[in-house]
C-alpha angles and dihedrals in degrees: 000000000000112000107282109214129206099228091192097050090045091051087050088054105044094040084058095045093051087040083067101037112106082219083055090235137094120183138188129194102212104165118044105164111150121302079349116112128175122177137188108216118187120192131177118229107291103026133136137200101204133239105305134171118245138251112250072253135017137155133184135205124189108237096178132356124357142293147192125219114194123182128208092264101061100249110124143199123197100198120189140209103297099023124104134176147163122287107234119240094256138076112283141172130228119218114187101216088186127010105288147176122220136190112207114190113193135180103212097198148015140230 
């Protein structure tokens, strides 16, 4: 049987752990399954994860708080805790605008 996770549990930790963190985050990858990845991001209340490129696929769903994705090219999406969507195909920034837990799942290749 493949390794089951507590999401909740895992968004408390690391919330406490980024609460902590002089850079305000704390992250986890917890599925690593080819080109599968699935990540849990913490991030306090004003951090940023700085401009970054994008997987060929990547979601993201709002565990805890709220957060605001902004592209490249200025367009921008606040999601909040329970919403999920998927990550547009440019570089983009991610700005906590409460403390938040997020669960980014990426495909990391193509066939």
């Amino acid at each position: 049987m493949p390794e089951v996770h507590d999401l909740s549990a895992l968004a408390e930790d690391h919330l406490n752990q980024a609460r902590g963190d002089a850079h305000g985050r704390s992250a986890q990858l917890v599925v690593h399954d080819g080109a599968l990845r699935q990540s849990v991001i913490a991030l306090v209340s004003g951090t940023e994860l700085d401009e970054h490129n994008t997987p060929p696929a990547a979601s993201l769903c709002v565990l805890r708080g709220e957060v605001r994705l902004t592209t490249e090219q200025g367009n921008e999406w606040v999601l909040r805790e329970g919403q999920f969507g998927e990550v547009p195909k440019e570089r983009h920034d991610l700005v906590a605008l409460a403390d938040s837990v997020v669960l980014l799942t990426a495909v990391t290749a193509t066939a």
